[in-house]
Structures are given as C-alpha cells and as structure tokens.
ZAMAR-964183 format. One record per residue (C-alpha): residue number from 1; x, y, z. Coordinates in nm, 3 decimals. Layout:
ZAMAR-964183
[nuti NUM,[X,Y,Z]] ...
This chain:
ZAMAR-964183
[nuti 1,[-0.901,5.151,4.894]] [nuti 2,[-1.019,5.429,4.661]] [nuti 3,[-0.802,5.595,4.413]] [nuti 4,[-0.865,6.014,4.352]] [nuti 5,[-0.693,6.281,4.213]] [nuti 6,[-0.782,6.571,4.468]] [nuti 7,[-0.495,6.615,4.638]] [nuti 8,[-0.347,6.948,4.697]] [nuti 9,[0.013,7.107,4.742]] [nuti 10,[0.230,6.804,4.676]] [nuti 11,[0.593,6.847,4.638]] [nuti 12,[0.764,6.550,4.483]] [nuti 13,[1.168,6.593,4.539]] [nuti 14,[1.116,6.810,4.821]] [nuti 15,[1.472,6.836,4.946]] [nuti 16,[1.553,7.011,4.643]] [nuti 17,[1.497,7.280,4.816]] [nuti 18,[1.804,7.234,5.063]] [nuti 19,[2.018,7.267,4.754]] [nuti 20,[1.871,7.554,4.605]] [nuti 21,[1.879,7.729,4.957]] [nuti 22,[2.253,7.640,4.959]] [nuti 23,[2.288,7.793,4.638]] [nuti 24,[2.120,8.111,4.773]] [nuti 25,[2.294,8.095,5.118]] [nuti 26,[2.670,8.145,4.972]] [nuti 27,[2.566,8.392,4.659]] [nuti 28,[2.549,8.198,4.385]] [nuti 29,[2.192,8.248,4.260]] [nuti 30,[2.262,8.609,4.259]] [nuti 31,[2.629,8.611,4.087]] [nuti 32,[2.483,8.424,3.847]] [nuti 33,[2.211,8.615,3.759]] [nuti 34,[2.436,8.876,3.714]] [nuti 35,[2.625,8.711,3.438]] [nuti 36,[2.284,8.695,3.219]] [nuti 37,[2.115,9.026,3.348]] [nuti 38,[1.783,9.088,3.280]] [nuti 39,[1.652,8.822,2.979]] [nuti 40,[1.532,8.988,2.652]] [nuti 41,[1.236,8.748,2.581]] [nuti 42,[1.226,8.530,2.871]] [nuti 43,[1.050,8.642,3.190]] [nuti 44,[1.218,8.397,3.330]] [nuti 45,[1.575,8.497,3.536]] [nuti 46,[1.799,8.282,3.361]] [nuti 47,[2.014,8.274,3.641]] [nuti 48,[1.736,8.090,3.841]] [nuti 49,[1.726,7.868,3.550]] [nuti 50,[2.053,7.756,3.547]] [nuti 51,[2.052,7.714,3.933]] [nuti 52,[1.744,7.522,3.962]] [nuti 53,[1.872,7.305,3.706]] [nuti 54,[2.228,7.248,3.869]] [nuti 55,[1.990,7.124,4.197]] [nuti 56,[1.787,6.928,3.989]] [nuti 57,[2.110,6.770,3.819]] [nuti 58,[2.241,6.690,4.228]] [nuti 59,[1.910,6.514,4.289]] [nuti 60,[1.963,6.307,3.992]] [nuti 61,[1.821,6.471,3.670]] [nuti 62,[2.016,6.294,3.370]] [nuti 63,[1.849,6.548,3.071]] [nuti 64,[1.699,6.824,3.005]] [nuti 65,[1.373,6.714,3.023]] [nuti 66,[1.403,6.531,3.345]] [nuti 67,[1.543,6.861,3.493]] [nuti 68,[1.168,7.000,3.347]] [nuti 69,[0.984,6.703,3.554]] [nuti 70,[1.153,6.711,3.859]] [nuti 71,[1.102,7.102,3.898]] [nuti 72,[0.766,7.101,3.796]] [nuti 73,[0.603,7.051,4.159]] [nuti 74,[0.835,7.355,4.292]] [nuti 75,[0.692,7.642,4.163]] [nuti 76,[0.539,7.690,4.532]] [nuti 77,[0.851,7.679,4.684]] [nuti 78,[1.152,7.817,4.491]] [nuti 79,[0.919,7.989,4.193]] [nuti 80,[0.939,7.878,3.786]] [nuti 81,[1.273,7.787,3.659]] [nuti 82,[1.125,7.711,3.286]] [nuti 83,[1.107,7.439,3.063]] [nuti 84,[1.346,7.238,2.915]] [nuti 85,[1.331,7.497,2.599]] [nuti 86,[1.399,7.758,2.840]] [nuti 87,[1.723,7.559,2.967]] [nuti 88,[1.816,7.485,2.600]] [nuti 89,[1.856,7.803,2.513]] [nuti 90,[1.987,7.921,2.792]] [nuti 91,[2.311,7.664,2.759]] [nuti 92,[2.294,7.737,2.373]] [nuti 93,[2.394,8.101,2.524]] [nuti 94,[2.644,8.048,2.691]] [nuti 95,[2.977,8.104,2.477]] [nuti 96,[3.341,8.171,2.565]] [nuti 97,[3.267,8.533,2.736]] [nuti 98,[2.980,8.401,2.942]] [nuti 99,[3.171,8.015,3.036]] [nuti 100,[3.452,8.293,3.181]] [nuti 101,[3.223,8.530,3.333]] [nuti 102,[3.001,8.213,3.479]] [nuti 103,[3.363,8.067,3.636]] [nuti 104,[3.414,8.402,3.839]] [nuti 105,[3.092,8.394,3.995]] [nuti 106,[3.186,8.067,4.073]] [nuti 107,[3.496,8.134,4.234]] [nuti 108,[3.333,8.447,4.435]] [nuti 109,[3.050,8.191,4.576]] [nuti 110,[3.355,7.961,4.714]] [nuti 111,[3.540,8.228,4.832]] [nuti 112,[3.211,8.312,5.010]] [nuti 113,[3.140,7.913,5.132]] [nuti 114,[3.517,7.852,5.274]] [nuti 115,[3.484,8.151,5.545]] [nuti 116,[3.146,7.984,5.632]] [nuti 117,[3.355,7.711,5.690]] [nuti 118,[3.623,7.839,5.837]] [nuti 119,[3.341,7.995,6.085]] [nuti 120,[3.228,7.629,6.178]] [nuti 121,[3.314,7.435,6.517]] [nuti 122,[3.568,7.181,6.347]] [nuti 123,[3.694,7.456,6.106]] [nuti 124,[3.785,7.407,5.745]] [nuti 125,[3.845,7.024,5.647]] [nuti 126,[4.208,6.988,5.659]] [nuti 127,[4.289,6.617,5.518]] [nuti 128,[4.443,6.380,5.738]] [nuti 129,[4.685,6.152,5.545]] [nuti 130,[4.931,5.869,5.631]] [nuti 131,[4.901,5.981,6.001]] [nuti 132,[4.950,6.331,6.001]] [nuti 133,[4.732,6.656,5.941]] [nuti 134,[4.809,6.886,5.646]] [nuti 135,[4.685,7.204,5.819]] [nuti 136,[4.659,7.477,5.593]] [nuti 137,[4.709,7.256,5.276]] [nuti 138,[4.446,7.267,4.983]] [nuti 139,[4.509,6.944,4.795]] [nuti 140,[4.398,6.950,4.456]] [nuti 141,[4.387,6.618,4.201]] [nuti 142,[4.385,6.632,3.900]] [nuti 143,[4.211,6.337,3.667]] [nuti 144,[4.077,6.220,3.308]] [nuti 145,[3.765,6.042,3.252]] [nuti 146,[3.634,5.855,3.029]] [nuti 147,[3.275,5.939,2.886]] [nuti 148,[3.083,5.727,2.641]] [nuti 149,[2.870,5.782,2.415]] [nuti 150,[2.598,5.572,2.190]] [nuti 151,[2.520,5.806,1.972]] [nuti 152,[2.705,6.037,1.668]] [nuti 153,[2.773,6.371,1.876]] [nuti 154,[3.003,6.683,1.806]] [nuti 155,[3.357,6.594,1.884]] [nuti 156,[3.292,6.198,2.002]] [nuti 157,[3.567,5.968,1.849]] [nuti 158,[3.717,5.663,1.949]] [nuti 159,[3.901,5.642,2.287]] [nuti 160,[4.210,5.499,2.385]] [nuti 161,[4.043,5.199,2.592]] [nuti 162,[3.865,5.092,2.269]] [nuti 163,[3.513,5.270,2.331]] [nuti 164,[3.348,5.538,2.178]] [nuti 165,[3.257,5.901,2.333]] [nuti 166,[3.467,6.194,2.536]] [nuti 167,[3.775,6.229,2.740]] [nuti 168,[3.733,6.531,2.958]] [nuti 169,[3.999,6.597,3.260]] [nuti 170,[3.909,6.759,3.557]] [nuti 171,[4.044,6.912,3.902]] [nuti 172,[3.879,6.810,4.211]] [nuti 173,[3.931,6.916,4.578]] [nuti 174,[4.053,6.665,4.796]] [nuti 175,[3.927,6.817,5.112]] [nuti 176,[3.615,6.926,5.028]] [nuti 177,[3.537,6.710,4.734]] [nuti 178,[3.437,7.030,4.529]] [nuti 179,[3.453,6.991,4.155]] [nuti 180,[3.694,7.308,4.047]] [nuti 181,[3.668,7.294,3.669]] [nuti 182,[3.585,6.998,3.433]] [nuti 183,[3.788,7.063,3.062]] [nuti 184,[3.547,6.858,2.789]] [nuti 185,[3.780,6.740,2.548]] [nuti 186,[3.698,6.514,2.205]] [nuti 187,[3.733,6.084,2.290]] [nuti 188,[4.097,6.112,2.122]] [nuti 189,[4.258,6.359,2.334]] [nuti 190,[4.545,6.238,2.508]] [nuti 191,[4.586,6.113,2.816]] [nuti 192,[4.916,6.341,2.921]] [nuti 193,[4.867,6.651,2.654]] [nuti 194,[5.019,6.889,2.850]] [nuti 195,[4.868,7.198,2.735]] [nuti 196,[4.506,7.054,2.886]] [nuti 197,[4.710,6.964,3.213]] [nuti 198,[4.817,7.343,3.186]] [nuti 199,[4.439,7.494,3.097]] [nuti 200,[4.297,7.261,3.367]] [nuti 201,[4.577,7.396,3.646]] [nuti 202,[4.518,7.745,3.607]] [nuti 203,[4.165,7.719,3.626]] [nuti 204,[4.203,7.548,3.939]] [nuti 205,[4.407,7.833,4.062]] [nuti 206,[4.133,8.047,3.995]] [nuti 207,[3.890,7.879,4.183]] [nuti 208,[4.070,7.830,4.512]] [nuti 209,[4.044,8.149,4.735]] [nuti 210,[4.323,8.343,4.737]] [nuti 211,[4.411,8.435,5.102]] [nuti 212,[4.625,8.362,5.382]] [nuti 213,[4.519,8.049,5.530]] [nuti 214,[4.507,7.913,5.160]] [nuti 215,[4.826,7.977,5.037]] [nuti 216,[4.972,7.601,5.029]] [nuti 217,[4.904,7.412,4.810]] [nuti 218,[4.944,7.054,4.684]] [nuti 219,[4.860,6.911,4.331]] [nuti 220,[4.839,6.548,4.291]] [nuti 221,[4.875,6.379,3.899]] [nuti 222,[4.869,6.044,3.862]] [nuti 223,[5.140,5.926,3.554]] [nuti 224,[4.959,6.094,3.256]] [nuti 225,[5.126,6.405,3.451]] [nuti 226,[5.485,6.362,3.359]] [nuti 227,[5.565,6.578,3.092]] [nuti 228,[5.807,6.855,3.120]] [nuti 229,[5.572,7.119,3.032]] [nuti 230,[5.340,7.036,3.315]] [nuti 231,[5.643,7.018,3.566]] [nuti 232,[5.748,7.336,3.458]] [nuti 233,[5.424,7.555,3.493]] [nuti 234,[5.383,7.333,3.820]] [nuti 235,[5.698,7.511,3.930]] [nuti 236,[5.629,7.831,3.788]] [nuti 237,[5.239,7.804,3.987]] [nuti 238,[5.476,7.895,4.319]] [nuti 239,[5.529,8.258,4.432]] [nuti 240,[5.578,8.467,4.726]] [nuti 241,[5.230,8.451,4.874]] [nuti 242,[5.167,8.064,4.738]] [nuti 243,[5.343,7.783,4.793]] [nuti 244,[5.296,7.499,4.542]] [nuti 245,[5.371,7.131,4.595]] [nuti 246,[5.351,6.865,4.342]] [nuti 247,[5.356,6.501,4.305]] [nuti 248,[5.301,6.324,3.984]] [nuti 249,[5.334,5.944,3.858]] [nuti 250,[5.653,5.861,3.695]] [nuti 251,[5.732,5.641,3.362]] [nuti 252,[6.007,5.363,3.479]] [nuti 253,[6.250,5.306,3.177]] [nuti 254,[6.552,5.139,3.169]] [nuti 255,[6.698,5.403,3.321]] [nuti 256,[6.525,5.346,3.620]] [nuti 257,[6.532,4.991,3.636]] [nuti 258,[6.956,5.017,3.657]] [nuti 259,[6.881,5.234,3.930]] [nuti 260,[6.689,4.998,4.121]] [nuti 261,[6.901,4.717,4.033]] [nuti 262,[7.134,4.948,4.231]] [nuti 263,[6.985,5.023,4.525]] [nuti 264,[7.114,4.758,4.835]] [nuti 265,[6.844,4.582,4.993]] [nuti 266,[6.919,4.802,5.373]] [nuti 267,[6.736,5.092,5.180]] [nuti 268,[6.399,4.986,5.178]] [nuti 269,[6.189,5.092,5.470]] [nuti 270,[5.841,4.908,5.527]] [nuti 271,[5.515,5.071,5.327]] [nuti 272,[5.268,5.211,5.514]] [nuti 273,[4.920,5.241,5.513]] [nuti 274,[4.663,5.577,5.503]] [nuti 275,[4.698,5.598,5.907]] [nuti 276,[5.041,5.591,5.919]] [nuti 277,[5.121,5.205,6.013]] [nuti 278,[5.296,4.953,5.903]] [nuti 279,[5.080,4.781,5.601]] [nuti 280,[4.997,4.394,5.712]] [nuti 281,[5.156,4.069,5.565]] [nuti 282,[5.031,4.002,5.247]] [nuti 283,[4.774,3.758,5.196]] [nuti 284,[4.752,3.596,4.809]] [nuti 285,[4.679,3.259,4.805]] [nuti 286,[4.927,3.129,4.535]] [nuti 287,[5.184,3.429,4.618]] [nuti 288,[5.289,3.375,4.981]] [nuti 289,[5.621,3.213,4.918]] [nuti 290,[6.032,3.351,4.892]] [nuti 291,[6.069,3.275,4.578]] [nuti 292,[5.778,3.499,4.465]] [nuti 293,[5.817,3.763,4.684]] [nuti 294,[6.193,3.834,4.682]] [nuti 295,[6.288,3.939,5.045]] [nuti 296,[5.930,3.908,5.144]] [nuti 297,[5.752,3.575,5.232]] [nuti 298,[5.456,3.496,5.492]] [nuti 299,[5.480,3.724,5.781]] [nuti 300,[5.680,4.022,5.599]] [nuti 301,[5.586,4.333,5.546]] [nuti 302,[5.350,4.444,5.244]] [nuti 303,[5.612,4.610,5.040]] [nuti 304,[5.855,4.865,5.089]] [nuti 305,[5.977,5.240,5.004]] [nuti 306,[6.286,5.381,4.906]] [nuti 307,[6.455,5.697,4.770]] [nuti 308,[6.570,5.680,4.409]] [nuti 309,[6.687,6.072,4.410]] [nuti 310,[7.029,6.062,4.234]] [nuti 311,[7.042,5.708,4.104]] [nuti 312,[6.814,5.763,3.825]] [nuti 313,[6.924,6.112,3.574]] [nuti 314,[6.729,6.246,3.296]] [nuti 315,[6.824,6.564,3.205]] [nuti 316,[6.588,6.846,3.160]] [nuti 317,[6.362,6.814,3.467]] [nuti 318,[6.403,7.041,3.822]] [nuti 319,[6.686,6.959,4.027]] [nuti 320,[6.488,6.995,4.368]] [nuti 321,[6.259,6.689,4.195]] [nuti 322,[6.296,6.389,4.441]] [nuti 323,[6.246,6.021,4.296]] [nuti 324,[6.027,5.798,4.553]] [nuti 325,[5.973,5.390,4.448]] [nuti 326,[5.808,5.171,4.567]] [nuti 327,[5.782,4.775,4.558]] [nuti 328,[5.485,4.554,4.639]] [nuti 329,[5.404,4.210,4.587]] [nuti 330,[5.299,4.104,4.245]] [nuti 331,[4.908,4.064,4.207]] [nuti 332,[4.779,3.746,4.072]] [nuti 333,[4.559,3.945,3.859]] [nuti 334,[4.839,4.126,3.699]] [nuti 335,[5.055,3.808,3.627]] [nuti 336,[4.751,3.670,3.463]] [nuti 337,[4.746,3.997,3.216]] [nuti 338,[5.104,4.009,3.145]] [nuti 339,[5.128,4.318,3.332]] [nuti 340,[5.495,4.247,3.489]] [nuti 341,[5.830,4.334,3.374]] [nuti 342,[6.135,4.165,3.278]] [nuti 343,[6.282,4.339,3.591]] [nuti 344,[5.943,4.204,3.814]] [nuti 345,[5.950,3.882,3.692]] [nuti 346,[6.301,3.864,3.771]] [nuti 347,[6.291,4.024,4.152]] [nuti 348,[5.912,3.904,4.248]] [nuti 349,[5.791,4.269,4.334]] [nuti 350,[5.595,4.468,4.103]] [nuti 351,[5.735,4.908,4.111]] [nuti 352,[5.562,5.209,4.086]] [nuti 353,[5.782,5.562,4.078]] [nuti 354,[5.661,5.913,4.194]] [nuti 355,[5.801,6.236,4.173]] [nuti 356,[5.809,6.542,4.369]] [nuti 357,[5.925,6.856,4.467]] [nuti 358,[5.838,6.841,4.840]] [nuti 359,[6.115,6.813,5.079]] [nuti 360,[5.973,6.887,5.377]] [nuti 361,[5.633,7.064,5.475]] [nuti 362,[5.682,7.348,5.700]] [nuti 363,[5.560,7.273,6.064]] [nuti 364,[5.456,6.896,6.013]] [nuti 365,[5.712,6.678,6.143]] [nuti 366,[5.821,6.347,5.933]] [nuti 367,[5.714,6.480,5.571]] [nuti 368,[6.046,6.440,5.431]] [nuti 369,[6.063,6.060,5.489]] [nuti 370,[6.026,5.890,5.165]] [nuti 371,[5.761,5.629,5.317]] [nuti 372,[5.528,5.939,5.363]] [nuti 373,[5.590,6.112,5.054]] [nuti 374,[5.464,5.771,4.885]] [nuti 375,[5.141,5.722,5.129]] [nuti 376,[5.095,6.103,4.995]] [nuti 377,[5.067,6.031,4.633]] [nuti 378,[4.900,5.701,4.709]] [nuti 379,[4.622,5.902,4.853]] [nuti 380,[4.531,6.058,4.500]] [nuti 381,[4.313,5.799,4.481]] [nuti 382,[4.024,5.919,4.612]] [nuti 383,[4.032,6.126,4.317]] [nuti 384,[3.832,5.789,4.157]] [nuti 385,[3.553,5.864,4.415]] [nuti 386,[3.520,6.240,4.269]] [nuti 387,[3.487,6.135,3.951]] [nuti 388,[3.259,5.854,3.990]] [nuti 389,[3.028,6.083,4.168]] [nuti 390,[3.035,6.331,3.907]] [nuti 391,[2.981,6.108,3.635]] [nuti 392,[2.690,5.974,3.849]] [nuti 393,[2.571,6.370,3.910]] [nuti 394,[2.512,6.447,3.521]] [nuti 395,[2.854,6.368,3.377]] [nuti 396,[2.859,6.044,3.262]] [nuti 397,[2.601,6.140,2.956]] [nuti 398,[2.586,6.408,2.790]] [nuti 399,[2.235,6.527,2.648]] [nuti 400,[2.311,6.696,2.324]] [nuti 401,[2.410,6.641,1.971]] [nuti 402,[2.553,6.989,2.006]] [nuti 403,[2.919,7.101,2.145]] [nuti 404,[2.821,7.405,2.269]] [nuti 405,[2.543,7.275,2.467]] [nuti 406,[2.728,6.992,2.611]] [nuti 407,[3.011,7.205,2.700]] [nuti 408,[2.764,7.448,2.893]] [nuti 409,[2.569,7.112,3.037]] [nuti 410,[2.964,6.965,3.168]] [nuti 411,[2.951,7.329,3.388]] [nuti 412,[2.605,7.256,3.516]] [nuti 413,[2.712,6.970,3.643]] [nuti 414,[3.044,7.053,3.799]] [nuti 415,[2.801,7.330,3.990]] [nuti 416,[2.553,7.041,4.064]] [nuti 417,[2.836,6.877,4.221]] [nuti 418,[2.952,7.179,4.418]] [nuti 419,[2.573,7.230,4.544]] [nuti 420,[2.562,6.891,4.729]] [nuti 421,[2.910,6.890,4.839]] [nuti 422,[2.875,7.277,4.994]] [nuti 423,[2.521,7.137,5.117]] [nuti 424,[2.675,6.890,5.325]] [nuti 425,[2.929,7.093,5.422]] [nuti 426,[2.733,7.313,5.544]] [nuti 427,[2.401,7.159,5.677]] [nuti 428,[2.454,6.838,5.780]] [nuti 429,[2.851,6.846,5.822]] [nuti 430,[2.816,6.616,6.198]] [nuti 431,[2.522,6.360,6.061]] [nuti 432,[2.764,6.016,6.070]] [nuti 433,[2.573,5.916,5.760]] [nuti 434,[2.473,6.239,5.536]] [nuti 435,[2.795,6.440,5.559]] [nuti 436,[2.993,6.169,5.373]] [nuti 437,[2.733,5.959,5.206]] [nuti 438,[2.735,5.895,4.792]] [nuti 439,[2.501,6.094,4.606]] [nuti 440,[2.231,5.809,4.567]] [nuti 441,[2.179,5.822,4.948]] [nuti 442,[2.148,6.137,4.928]] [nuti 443,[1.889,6.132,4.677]] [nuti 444,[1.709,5.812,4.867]] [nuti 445,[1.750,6.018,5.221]] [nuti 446,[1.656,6.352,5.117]] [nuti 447,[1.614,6.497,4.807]] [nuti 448,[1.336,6.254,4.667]] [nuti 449,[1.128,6.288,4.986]] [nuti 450,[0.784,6.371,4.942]] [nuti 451,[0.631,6.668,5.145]] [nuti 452,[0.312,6.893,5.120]] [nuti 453,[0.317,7.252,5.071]] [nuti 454,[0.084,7.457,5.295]] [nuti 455,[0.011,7.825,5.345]] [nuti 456,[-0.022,7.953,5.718]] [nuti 457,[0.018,8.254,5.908]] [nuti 458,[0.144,8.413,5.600]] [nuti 459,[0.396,8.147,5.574]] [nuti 460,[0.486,7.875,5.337]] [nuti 461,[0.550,7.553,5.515]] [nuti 462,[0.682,7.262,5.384]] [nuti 463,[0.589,6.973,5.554]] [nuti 464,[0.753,6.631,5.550]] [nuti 465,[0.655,6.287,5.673]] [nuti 466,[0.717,6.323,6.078]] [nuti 467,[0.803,5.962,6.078]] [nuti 468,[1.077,5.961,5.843]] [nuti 469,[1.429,5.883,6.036]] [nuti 470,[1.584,6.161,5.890]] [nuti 471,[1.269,6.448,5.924]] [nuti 472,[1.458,6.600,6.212]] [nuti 473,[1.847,6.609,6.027]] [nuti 474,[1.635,6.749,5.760]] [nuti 475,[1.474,7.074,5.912]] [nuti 476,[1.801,7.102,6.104]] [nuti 477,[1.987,7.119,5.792]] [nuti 478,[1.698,7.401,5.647]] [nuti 479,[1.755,7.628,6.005]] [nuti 480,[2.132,7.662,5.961]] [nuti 481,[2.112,7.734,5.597]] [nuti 482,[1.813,7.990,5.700]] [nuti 483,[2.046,8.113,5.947]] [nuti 484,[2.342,8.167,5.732]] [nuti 485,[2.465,8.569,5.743]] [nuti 486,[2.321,8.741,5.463]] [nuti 487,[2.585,8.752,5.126]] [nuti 488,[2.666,9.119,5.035]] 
C-alpha cells in the first residue's frame, strides 16, 4: 500500500448537506439572513454563517472551532460559511433586538415546516398516549437542566445538586421533538422561579403556529411548576381561539396526606401503562410481600389511581384544578436513600400528586378518568429524552467565557436541534431506524459519511459510497427535500 496526498473533491461530513438543505427547504436560511442584512465588513452572509453552523452543531460540532473544521471541506457544496472569528463575532452581535428578531424568523420557518407536514401521507404527528390519540393537541413540556461547567464563566455559580455551571429551562415539543426556546439562566436560579416558568411559556406560545388545527394545547410541568403565578398565567394562556390545558407536579404536605388517609380503599382504580393497560405485578425481589405493599402483594396490580379533588383545600389556586394521586410500590432504591415518608413507611406505597385543569378533552372518549389523566402527566417524561439530546447537540458545554456569546451559542443550538428533528421529519419520516434514531446514529449513519464532489454536465454531484446500507435512504431523503415547494 502507498500513501499520497492527490486526491481531489473530498467531502468529509457529507450529509451535512441534508441539514443545510432542510434549513433552505422551510425558509430559514433566508429569514435569517434577513435579520443581519447585508454585513458591513464581512463578505460573508452572516445568515449563512449562523446556519451552517447550527448544521454543523446537529452533526456534532462541540466549539467554535470544530464548527470551522467540519465546514471546511463544504465550500463546494453549500459555499463559505467563515471561520470561527467570523462565527465569534457574529454571536458577539447578536443582542436583545437581534435574539427577538432571530426568534420570529424562527417561528415563520415552523409555521412554514408544520403545513409541509400537515401535507404528508400520515399527516402531522399527533401523540398517542395511554391508549388514545390526542388529535389536534400540541403538547408542550416544559424542563430545567443542569449544565456544568469546569471553568470560571459569566454567570456560572454553584447549583443546587452540588456542582458547578448553569441552570437553563427550556420548552420542548412533545410531538415533534422540536426545541421551542431554551432560557440560559446563572447555576443558582431556582428550580420553580416562576417568572422564568412565565418568560419560557410565552415564548413557547410564540413559536407554535397560530391556526386552526393548532389551537389546543397542552403544557406539561413536572413539580418545580407549582407556584401560583405559573397556574395563573397558565390559565390566563386560554382564549377564544386557544384552548390551554395544563398539568403540573404537586408538593404533598400534610394537608394532603389527611386527605389520603381519607380516601377508602374502593377508590383506587388499577395504574396503567403508556398503551392504555393494566401495568403488570410488580416484580422487586425483597418487596413482593403484604406487609410491604399494603393491599398489594404478588400477583396485584402495579399501583393504583385515585381522585383527590375536594379532599385536599388550599386556598388561592383555580377551582376547576382537579387533584390526581397516585400510589406505587416502594422502590428498594428509594428505601435505601431515605426517600419515604412517615405516611409511606406507614402504608407500604410510595405517592406522587398531579394537578390539572382538564376535565375532559373534547371528542376523545375516557379523558376524564383519573387513571388517564395520571398516564398523561406520566408521559412528560420523554421530556428527559429532549433534553439529553440537546445537551448532546451543543448544549451540554458552553464555549465561551462570555454571556453574550453563550447566550447567542444556547440559540444555535436549539436551531441545531430543530434542523435534525425537521430533517427527519421531513426526509426520512418512514425509515424504521432514521426517523426516530438519537443524534449519534444519526451522525454515524449520515452526517459523517464521506463522499466525493464531482462536476458534470454542469452539475455538482455528490457522490457517496454505493455500498453503504443507507446510500439509497440517503439520496431519497436529498429528492424530497429537492422537491419541497419553493418558500415565498
């Protein structure tokens, strides 16, 4: 074997392209190019910067000089997006005015990318939770994160788990998995300071087309949620054209433990699981007997649901607020931490509380019953898979010693999250393995492949190893984003 360095129109990170075509295909390169205008200096469109740099970021870029590297090789194919000076100062830019301007453009794009998918064979993706099919719901959650740091950077302090770094809260799409608007907040913020809950909510809003087939819509909080300010702008959120449904985690005090105590044991109705079953027995080794599990025992249910609406009364929260608990077995894990009540300890089953304002939904049978209303809420945990991928996609370190520039970089990467989840969406939305696969297979399958750029027939083709197993997915994916209607 002989080792040379004559090789001509290599593309490393070739299916970069797919995302910047995406980005293209619903309007965002332009919109946001329109934000900047024409550059003073720079030749360069820093719109085009900022867009190749989001792709880069969804093909796994971690800095600003690894966003240089890995568009280095696609001049050929996409044109210059800069250096990593170039994308410094274009995030040291970006101020108040432009974040603002910047989150319009955004929400014109999506707008834009939710009739495409509305225009697909299987429609927009309505979720499908505890057995039943929320058409027409959007079903926003809303989560903080924890991001550290290792060294001194504008606004890290010491977090509430003991660490060091940022605590930023963010608003995902459950039925997409779009990231709607990431609020970077100093390590000590709280976990349930309602005015971020508030910021973080009506950006959301803004985000989510407003039109008729959007018009529902459910937030999901887990307990740092449960402040009266948050209720209340929840409630004021609803209006004539929107409908707004909530459910947030609940505090249990004493007051809610009497109510418990209260409730007769003919009340509770089995749990179920996320398709609408029954859950099975449980199965802990050391906690399978009576006397652990209360009522339960080998062969019972998992736990069980009831409604606590009316038993438990604090004043100062909606009346229409419903009070849902439920009771599982005690995890060993948790009696080893000293995680259980006075109350568990006493009764064997370990209680969780949420709240909500839905009493029924409109048109889908069965979403009154308390045991749905709980596999509902229970569901906001996939909320943990958004922000793992986005703290995988850029998030989870932040490059700068500066504020402003990490501020602008958290953006990037909530649009570097958008680009692969609208990419999928759109391109490869009925491959079993690329429309729901974690960004590092995405990165493995496609956007680190290799492929030579050639010049033919007054073409540009990029050309990609024929015996990949994905090759053909791939060029599919390129032909419906070619074929895309023009955005005007």
């Amino acid at each position: 074997m002989e080792l040379t360095a004559d090789g001509k129109g290599l593309v490393a990170n070739a299916g970069v392209v797919l995302l910047r075509k995406t980005a293209d295909a619903v309007g965002l390169t332009a919109r946001i190019s329109e934000v900047f205008g024409p550059g003073r200096v720079e030749r360069i469109c820093r719109g085009a910067v900022l867009v190749g740099a989001a792709s880069a970021i969804a093909a796994g870029a971690r800095n600003l000089s690894q966003v240089e590297r890995m568009l280095a090789g696609h001049a050929g194919t996409f044109g210059s997006c800069g250096s990593d000076s170039t994308l410094w100062r274009t995030l040291d830019s970006i101020d108040e005015r432009v974040l603002r301007r910047l989150s319009r453009a955004r929400a014109r794009s999506r707008r834009t990318l939710w009739r495409m998918l509305a225009a697909r064979p299987g429609g927009f993706p309505w979720l499908r939770v505890g057995g039943k099919r929320l058409e027409g719901w959007v079903v926003v959650d809303l989560d903080a994160t924890i991001v550290g740091c290792h060294s001194r950077k504008q606004n890290a302090t010491g977090t509430y788990k003991g660490g060091f770094g940022h605590h930023h809260l963010g608003g995902w799409i459950a039925n997409t998995g779009e990231s709607l608007s990431i609020l970077p907040r100093p390590g000590n913020a709280g976990s349930n300071t309602a005015t971020d809950h508030v910021t973080v909510l009506d950006e959301v809003l803004a985000q989510i087309p407003d039109e008729g087939r959007h018009s529902k819509l459910l937030v999901r909080i887990d307990g740092a949620g449960a402040s009266h300010d948050t209720v209340s702008h929840l409630e004021r959120l609803g209006t004539t054209r929107r409908r707004v449904a909530w459910t947030i985690g609940w505090t249990i005090t004493s007051v809610e433990e009497a109510a418990i105590k209260a409730l007769p044991e003919r009340v509770w109705v089995p749990y179920l699981d996320q398709d609408g079953t029954i859950a099975p027995p449980v199965d802990y080794d050391d906690a399978t007997s009576d006397e652990t599990h209360g009522c339960g025992g080998p062969g019972s249910e998992y736990g069980h649901v009831a409604e606590l609406t009316g038993l438990a009364k604090r004043p100062g929260w909606p009346t229409s607020m419903r009070l849902i608990v439920r009771r599982v077995p005690i995890a060993p894990r948790d009696q080893a931490a000293g995680k259980v009540t006075a109350l568990e300890k006493a009764t064997g089953w370990k209680y969780a509380i949420t709240a909500t304002n839905i009493g029924r939904m409109r048109g889908i049978p069965g979403t009154n019953q308390p045991q749905w209303l709980d596999v509902l809420h229970r569901h906001h945990a996939v909320v943990e898979d958004h922000v793992r991928a986005a703290k995988t996609t850029g998030l989870g370190l932040l490059p700068s010693a500066s504020w402003r520039i990490n501020t602008a970089w958290v953006l990037l990467t909530g649009i570097a999250r958008d680009l692969d989840v609208w990419t999928r969406l759109l391109a490869f939305h009925d491959h079993e393995l690329l429309a729901k696969a974690e960004p590092a297979t995405m990165r493995e399958l496609v956007y680190w492949l290799p492929a030579r750029l050639a010049h033919h027939a007054r073409k540009r083709w990029l050309r990609f190893d024929r015996d990949h197993p994905h090759t053909d997915a791939i060029t599919t994916a390129w032909h419906r984003l070619a074929a895309l209607p023009a955005v005007t």
